[in-house]
BAFI-3210 file (N, C-alpha, C; in Angstrom, 3 decimals, decimal comma, padded with zeros to 6 digits):
// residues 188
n [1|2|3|4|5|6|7|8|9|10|11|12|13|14|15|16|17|18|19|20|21|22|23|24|25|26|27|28|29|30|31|32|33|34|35|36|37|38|39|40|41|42|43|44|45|46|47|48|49|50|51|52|53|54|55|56|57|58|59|60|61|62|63|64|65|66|67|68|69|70|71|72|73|74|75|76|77|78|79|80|81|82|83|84|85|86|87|88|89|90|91|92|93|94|95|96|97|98|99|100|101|102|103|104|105|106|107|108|109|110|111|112|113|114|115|116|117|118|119|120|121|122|123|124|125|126|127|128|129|130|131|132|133|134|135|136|137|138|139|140|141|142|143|144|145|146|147|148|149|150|151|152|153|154|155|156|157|158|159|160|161|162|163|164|165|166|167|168|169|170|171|172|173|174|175|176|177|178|179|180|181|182|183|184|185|186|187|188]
n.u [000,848|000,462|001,739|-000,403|-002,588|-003,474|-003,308|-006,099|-007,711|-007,881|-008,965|-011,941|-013,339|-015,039|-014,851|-012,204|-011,065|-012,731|-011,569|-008,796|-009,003|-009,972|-007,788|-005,592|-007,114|-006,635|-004,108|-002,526|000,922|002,732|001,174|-000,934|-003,184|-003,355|-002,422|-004,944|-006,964|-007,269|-005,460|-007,230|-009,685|-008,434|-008,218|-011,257|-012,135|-010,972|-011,830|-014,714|-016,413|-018,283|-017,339|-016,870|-016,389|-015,688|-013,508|-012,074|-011,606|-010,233|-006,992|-005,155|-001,847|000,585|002,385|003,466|005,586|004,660|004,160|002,548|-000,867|-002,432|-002,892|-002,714|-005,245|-006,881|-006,287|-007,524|-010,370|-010,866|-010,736|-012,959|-015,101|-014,890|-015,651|-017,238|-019,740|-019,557|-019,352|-017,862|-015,361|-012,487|-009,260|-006,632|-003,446|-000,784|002,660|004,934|004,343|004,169|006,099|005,863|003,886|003,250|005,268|003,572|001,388|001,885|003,332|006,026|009,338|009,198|011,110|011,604|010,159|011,164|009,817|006,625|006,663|008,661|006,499|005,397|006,647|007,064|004,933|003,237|002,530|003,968|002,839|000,374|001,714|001,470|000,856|-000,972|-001,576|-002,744|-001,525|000,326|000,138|-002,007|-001,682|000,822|002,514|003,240|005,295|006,693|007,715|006,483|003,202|002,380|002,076|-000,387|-002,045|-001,752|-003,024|-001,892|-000,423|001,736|004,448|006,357|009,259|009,764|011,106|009,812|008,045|005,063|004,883|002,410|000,284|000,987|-000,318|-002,842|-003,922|-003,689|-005,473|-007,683|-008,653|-007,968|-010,529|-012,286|-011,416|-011,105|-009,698|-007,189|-003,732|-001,730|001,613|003,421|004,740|006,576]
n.v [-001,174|002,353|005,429|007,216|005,957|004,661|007,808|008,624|006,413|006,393|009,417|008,559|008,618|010,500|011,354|011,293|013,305|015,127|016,231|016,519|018,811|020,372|020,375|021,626|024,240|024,815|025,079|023,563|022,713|020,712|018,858|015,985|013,682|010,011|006,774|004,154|004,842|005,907|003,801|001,558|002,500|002,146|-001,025|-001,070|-000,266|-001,866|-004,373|-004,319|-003,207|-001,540|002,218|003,006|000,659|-000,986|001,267|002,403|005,115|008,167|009,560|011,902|013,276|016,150|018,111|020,139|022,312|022,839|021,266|021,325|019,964|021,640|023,241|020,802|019,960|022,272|021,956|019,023|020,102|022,254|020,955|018,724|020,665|021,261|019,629|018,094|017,255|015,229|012,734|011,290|009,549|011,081|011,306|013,560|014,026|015,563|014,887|016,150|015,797|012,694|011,447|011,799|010,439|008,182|005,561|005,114|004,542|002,196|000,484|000,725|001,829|005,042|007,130|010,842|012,610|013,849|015,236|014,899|012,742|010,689|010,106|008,847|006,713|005,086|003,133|-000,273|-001,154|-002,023|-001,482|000,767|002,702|006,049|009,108|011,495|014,483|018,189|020,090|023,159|022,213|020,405|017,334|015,732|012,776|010,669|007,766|005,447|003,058|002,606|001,408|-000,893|-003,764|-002,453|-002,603|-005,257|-006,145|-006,620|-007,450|-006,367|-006,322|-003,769|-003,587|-000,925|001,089|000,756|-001,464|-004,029|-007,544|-008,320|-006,265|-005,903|-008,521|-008,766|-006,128|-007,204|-009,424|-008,104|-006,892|-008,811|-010,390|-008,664|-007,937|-010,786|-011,449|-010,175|-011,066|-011,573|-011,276|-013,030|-012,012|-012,769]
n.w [000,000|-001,152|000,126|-000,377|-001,332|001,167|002,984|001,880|001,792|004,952|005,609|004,312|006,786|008,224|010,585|011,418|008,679|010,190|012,682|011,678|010,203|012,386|014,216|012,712|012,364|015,202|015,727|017,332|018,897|017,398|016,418|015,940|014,439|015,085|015,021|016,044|014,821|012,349|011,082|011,502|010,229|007,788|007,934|007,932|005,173|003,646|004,366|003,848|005,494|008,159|008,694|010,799|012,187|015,178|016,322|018,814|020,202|019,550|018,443|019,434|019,591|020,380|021,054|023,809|025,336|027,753|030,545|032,484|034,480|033,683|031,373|029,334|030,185|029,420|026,830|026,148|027,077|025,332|022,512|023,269|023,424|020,622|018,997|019,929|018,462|016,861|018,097|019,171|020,707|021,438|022,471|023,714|024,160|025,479|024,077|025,485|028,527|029,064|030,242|032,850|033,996|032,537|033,956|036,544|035,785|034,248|034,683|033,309|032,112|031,174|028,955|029,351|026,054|022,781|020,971|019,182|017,489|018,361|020,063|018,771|018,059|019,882|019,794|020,594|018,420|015,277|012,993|013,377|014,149|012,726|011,972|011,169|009,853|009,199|006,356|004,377|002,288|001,933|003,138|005,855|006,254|008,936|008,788|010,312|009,489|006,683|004,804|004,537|006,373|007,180|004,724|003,945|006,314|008,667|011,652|013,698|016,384|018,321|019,059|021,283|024,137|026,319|025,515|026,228|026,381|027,370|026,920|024,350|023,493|024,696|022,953|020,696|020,410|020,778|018,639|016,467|017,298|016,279|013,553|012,193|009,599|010,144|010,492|013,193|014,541|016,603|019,546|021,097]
ca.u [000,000|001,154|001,068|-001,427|-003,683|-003,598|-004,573|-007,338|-008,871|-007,884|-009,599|-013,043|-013,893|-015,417|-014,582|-010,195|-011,334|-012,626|-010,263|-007,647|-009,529|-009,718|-006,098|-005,256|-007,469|-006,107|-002,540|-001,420|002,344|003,489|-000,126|-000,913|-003,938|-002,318|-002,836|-006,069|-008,591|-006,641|-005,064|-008,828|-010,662|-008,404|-008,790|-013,019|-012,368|-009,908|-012,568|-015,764|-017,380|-018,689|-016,423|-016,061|-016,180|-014,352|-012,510|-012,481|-011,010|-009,147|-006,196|-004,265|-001,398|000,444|003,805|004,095|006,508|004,266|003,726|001,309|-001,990|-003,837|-002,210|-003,050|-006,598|-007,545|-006,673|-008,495|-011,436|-011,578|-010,747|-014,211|-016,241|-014,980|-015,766|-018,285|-021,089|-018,883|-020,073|-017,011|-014,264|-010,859|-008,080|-005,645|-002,516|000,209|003,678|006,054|004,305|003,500|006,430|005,130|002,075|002,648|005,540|002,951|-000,091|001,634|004,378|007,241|009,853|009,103|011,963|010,990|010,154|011,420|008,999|005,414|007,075|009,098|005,220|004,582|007,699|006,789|003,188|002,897|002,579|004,699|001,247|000,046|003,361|001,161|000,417|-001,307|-000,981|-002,871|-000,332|000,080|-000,352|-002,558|-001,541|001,745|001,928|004,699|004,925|008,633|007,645|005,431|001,857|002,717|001,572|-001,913|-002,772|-001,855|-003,884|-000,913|-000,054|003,417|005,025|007,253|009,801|010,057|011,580|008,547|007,067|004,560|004,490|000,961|-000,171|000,413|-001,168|-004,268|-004,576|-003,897|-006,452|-009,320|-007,867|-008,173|-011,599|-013,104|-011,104|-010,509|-008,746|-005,790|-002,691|-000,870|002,821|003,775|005,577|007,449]
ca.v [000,000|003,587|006,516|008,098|005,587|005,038|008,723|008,426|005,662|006,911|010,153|008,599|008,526|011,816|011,562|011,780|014,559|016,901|016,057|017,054|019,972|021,568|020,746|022,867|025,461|025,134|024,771|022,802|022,590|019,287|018,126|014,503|012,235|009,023|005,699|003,187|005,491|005,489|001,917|000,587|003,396|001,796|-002,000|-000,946|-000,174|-003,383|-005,634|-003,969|-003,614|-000,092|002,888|003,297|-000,240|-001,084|002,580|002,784|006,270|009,346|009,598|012,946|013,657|017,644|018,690|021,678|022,106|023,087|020,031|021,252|019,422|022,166|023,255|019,900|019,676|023,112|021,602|018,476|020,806|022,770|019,487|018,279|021,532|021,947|018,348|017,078|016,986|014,282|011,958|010,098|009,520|011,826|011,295|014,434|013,838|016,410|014,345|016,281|015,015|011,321|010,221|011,841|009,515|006,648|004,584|004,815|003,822|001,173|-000,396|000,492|003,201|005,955|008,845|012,049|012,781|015,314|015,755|013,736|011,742|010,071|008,938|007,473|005,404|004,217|002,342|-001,166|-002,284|-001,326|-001,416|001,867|003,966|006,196|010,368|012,440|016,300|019,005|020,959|023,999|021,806|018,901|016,480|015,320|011,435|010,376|006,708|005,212|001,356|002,712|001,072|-002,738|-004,333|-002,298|-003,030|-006,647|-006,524|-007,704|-006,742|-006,648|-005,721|-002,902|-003,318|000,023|000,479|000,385|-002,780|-005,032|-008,526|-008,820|-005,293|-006,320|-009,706|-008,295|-005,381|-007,518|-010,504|-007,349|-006,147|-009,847|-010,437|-007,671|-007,930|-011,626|-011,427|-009,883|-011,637|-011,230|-011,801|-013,426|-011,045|-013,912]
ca.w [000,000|-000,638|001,023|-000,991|-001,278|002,721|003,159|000,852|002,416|006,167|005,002|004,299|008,418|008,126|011,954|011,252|008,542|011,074|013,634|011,014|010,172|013,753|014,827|011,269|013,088|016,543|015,516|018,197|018,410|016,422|016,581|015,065|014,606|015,324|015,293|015,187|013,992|010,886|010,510|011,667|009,348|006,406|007,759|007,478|004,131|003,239|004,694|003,414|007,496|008,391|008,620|012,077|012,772|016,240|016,640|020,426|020,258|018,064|019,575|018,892|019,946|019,991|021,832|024,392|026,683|029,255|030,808|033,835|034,304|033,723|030,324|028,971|030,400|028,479|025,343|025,909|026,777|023,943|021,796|023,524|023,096|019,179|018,239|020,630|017,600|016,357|018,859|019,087|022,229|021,379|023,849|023,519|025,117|025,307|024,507|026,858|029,986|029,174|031,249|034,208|034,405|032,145|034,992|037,822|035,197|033,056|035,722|033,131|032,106|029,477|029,548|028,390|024,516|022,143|020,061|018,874|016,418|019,466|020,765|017,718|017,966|021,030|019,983|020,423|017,225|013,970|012,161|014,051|014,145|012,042|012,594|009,870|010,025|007,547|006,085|003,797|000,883|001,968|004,005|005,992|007,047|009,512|009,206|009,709|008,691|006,013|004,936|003,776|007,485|007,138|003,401|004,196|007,245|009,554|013,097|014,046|017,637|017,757|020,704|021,681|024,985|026,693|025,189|026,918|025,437|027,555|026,622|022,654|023,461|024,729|021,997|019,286|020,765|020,480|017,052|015,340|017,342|015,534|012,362|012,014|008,552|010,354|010,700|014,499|014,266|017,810|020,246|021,545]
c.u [000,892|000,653|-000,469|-002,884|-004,509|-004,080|-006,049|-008,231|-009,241|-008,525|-011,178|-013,961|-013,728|-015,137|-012,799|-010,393|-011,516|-011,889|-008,749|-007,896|-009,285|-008,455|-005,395|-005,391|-006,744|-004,642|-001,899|-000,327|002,329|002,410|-000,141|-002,026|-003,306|-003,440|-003,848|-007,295|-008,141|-006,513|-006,590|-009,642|-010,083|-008,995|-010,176|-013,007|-011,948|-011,065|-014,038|-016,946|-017,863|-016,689|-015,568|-016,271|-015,324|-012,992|-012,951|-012,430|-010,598|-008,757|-005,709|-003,467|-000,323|001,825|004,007|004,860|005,912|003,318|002,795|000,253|-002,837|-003,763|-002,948|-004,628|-007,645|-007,683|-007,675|-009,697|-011,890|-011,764|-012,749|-015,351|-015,924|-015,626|-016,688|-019,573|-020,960|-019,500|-019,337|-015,944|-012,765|-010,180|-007,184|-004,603|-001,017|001,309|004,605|005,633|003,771|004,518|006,356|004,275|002,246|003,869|004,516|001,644|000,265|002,806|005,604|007,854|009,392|009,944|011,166|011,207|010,312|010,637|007,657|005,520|007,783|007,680|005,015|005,158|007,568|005,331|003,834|003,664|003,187|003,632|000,326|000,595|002,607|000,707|000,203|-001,563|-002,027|-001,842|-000,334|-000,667|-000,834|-002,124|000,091|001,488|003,618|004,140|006,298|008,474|006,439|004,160|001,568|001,602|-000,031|-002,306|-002,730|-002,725|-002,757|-000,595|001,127|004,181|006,356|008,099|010,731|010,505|010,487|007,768|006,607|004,705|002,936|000,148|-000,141|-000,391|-002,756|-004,678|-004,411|-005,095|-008,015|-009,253|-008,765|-009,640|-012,683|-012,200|-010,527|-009,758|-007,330|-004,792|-001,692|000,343|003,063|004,840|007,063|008,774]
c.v [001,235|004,614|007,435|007,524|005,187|006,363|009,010|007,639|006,099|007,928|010,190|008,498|009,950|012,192|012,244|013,229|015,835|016,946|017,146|018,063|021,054|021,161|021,629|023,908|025,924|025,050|025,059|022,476|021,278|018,434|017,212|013,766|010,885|007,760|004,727|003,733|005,727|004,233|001,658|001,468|002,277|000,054|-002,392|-001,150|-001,307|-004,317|-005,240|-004,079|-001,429|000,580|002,943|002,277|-000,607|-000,448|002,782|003,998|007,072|009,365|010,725|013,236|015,044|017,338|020,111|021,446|022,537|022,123|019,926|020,395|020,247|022,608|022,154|019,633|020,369|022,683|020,467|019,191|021,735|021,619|019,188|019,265|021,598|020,560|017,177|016,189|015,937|012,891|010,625|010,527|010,155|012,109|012,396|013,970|014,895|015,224|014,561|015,778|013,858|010,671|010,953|011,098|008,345|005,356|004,085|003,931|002,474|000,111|-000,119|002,105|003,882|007,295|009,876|011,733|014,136|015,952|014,347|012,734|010,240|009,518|008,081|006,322|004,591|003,243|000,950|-001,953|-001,412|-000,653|000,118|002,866|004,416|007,460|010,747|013,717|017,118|019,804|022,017|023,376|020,412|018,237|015,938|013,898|011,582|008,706|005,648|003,873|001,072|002,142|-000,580|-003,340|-003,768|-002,722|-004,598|-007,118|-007,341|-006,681|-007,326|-005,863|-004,523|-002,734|-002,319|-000,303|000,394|-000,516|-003,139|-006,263|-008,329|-007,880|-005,848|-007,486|-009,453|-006,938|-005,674|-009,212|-009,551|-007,048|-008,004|-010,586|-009,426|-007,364|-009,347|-011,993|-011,222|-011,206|-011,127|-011,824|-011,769|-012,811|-011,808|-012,760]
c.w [000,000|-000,063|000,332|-000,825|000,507|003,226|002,626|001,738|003,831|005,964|005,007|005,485|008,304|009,781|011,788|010,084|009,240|011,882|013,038|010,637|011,094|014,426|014,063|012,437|014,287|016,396|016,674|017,853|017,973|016,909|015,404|015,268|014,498|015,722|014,786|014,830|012,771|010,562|010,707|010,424|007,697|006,466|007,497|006,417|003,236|002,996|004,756|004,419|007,197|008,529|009,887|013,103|013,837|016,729|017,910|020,510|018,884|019,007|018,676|020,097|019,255|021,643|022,176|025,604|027,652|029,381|032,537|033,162|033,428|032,003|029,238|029,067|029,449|027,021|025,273|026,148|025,853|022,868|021,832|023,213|021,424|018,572|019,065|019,354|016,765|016,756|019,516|020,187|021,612|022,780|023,235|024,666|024,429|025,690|025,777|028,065|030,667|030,138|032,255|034,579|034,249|032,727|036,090|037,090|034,627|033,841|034,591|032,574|030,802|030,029|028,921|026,762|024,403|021,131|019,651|018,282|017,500|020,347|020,352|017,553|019,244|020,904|020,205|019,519|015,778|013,400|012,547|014,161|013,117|012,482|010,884|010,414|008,840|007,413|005,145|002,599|000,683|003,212|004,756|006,618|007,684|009,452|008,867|009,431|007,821|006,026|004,277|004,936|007,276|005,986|003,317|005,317|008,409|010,705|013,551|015,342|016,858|019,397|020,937|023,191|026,263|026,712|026,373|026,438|026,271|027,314|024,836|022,748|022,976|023,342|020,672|019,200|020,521|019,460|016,658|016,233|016,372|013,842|011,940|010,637|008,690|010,827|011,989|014,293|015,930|018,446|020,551|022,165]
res [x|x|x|x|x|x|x|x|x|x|x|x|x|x|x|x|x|x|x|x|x|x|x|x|x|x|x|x|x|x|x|x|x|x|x|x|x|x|x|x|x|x|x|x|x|x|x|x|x|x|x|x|x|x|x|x|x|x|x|x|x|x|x|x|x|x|x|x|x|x|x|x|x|x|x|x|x|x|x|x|x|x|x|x|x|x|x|x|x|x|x|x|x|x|x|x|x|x|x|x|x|x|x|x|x|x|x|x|x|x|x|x|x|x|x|x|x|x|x|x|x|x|x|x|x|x|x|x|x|x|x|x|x|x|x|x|x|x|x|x|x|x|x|x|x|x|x|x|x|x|x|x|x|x|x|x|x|x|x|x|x|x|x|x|x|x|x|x|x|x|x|x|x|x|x|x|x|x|x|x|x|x|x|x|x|x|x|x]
***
């Protein structure tokens, strides 16, 4: 799969459209829709299911160095007042102050990040390492193990230094319940 045709299809979830729309607007620093509301928006389209078949979330993530609570909270509250009519669950998470939270929440280490791109390298699963951006002239994708694993429908660990093996277990045991075509490549 190439990049083009991957935004295209990611694209037709009129949900990641407006998303990508009002982060344009709000130009959040090194703001990114990321993740499985894309890869899942294109596996919908792969495997001919609804659009927003089994998208738990929009996840966006956006990099400021001011890593107070409260900082972070405002954006998810405007986030929620600009895009409530949506009807759909958006997690905002400001990168700079995920490793404040996510040792005590997830039992393991995450050092600081330098930027959003450094979140995305931290997912899971290769298959997801995936941020889209609007940009002056369309669209920017970040996606450093391109779009092969999604157009094949394959899920592949990515042992960041963070990994779980029982965290990929479990989110690739709800992934190929609700998309059983996919292919899980064993964390081992």
């Amino acid at each position: 799969m190439r990049r083009d045709e991957f935004l295209a299809l990611a694209l037709r979830n009129p949900v990641n459209a407006t998303i990508l729309d009002e982060l344009h607007r709000l130009a959040l620093p090194d703001a990114w829709l990321v993740s499985g509301c894309l890869v899942q928006t294109v596996w919908n389209m792969l495997t001919r299911r609804a659009i927003d078949h089994g998208i738990a979330d929009y996840d966006v993530f956006y990099f400021d160095p001011d890593t107070s609570w409260e900082a972070e909270d405002a954006v998810i509250r405007t986030l929620h007042a600009r895009l409530a009519h949506l009807g759909a669950k958006i997690e905002a998470r400001n990168q700079a102050r995920v490793h404040l939270w996510y040792p005590a929440k997830h039992g393991l280490p995450y050092p600081p990040l330098s930027c959003t791109a450094d979140g995305i390298d931290r997912f899971l699963t290769q298959n997801t390492q995936i941020g889209v951006r609007r940009a002056a002239d369309g669209y920017e994708v970040y996606a450093p193990h391109g779009f092969d694993d999604v157009g094949r429908l394959i899920v592949r660990p990515n042992r960041a230094e963070n990994f779980s093996i029982a965290n990929y277990e479990a989110k690739a045991a709800r992934w190929k319940a609700l998309w059983p075509e996919l292919t899980v490549i064993a964390a081992e």
